[in-house]
N, C-alpha and C positions, 0 to 999 in steps of 0.2 A: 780646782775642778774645771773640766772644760765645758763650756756653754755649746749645746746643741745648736748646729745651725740648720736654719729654715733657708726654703726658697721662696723667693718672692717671683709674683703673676703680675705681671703688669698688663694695664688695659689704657692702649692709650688711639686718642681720636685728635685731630685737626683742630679740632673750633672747642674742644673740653681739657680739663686738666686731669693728668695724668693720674689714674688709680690703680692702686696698688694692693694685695693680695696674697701676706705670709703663710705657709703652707710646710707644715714639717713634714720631715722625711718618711715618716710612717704613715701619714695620712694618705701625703704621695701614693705610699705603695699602695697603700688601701686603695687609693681612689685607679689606679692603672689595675688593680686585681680585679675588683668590681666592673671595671671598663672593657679589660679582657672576657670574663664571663658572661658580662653581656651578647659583645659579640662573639663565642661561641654559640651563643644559645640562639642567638638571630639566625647562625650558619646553619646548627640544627633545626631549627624549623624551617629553613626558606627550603633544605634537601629534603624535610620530612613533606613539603608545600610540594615540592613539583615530584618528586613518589605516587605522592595522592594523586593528583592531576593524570599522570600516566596512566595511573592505573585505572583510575574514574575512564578517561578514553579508549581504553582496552576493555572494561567493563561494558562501554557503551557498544563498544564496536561488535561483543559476543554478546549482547542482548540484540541487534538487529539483524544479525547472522541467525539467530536463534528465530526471531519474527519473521524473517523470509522463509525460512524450513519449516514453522508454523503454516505461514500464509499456504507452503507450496501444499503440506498434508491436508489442509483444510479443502485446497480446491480438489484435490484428488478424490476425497472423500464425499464432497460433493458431486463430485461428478457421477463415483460409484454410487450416489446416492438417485441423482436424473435417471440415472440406466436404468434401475432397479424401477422408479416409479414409475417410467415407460412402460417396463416388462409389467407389472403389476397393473397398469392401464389397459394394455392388449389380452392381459389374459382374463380382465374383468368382461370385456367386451366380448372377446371369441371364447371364451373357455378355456386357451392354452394359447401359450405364442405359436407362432407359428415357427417353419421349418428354418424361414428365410427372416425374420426378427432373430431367432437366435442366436443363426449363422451371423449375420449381419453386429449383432452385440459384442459376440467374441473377435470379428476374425476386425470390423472397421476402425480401431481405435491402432491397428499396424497398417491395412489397408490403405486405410481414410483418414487419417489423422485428424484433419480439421474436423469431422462430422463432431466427434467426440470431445477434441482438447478445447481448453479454456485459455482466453486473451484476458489478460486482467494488467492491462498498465497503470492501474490505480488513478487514474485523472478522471472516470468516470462511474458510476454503478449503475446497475439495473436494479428497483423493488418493485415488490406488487405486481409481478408477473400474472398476467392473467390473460390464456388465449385457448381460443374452441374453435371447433369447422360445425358449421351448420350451413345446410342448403348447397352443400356445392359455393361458398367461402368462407374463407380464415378470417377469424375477428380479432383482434390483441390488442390489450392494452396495458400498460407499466411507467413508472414516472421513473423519469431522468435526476440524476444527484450528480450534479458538477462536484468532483470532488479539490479539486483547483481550485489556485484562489483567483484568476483570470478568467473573461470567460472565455466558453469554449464553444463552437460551430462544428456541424457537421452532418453527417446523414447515416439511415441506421436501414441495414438490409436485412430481408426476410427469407430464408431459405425452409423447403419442408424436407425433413431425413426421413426418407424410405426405410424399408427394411431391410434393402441390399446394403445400406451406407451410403448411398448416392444423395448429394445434396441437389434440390428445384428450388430457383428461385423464383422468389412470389414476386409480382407488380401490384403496388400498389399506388397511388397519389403522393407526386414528391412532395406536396406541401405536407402530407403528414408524416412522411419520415426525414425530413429535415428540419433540423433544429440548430436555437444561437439559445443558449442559456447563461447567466450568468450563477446561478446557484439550483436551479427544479424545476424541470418539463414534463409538463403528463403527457404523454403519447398515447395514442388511439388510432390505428389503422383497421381497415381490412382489402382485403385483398381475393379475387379468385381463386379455388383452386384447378389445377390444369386439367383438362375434362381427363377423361379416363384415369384419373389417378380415384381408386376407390378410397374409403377413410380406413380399410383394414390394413393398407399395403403403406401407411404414414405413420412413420413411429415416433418424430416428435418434430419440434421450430425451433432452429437455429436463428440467434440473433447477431447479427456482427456491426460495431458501430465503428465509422469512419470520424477523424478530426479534418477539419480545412486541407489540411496535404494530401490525405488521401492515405494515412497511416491507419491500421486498422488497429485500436486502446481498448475495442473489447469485444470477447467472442464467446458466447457460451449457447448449448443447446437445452431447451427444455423441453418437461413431459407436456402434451396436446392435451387437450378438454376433449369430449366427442363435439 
């Protein structure tokens, strides 16, 4: 009867004596079958590993596609939303808008673009807007939120929208419309407003603020106080 033969593993080092390692032919295979399925299943997952990966990046890429088209309907809505509290301001005060508020609502956002659109580069915000004309001047005040993590400098200009759409700008003291914040500035201005301009013929305050270069990061108009 023939005696099965084994292979022998040898392991051999410089400065040790040589060991050795009988290993029969079936075990062999067993042990290259087990080594085989190993690494298919490493291959299967490291392709199942970068699928995920793609797709988690493709995933991310249509969630901040999805946040910008958010952000854009938000500020739209907002805006529709200033117009409307305008119109609802003027006609608290007069009893109806007048001929030239309403012209002025419909026709300035083709007209006038700026009167009406919003600047939002997201490096800074405006809260707690709060502004009124009493006495023949404008008073306003709202804190600054650097929304960066540097900080940021710059100056923030006051404009009044008529009813025709035409934007005046207001003077006020540049120490109080410039600003260096590292994270929250409370502003507080006021300002003149320009003689002959009645408070009926003002339908709201546009704010537009500047960075050091002179890039304008943010631009919105709001409803007036009396």
């Amino acid at each position: 009867m023939k005696k099965q033969a084994n292979y022998s593993v040898l392991f051999m080092r410089d400065d040790t004596d040589v060991r050795s390692f009988r290993v029969s032919p079936k075990r062999l295979r067993v042990l290259l079958w087990v080594s085989s399925c190993l690494g298919v299943v490493l291959l299967i997952s490291l392709v199942i590993g970068v699928r995920s990966f793609v797709g988690y990046r493709v995933a991310l890429s249509e969630k901040r596609d999805l946040e910008v088209k958010l952000a854009e309907a938000l500020v739209d809505v907002e805006r529709a939303g200033n117009i409307g509290m305008m119109q609802k301001a003027q006609e608290d005060k007069g009893g109806k808008v007048s001929k030239e508020s309403a012209k002025a609502q419909s026709s300035a956002p083709a007209g006038n673009a700026r009167a009406f659109s919003k600047v939002h580069s997201g490096a800074i915000a405006v809260e707690n807007m709060r502004s009124s004309v009493s006495g023949g001047s404008l008073t306003t005040t709202f804190d600054l939120n650097n929304r960066g993590g540097a900080a940021l400098s710059g100056e923030v200009g006051l404009f009044l929208l008529r009813n025709d759409g035409t934007l005046t700008p207001l003077e006020a003291p540049s120490a109080d419309l410039t600003f260096q914040i590292q994270r929250f500035k409370h502003i507080s201005a006021s300002a003149k407003v320009p003689s002959g301009l009645p408070r009926r013929e003002v339908l709201g305050l546009r704010v537009e603020i500047k960075n050091s270069e002179g890039e304008t990061i943010l631009g919105e108009t709001y409803p007036l106080g009396s």
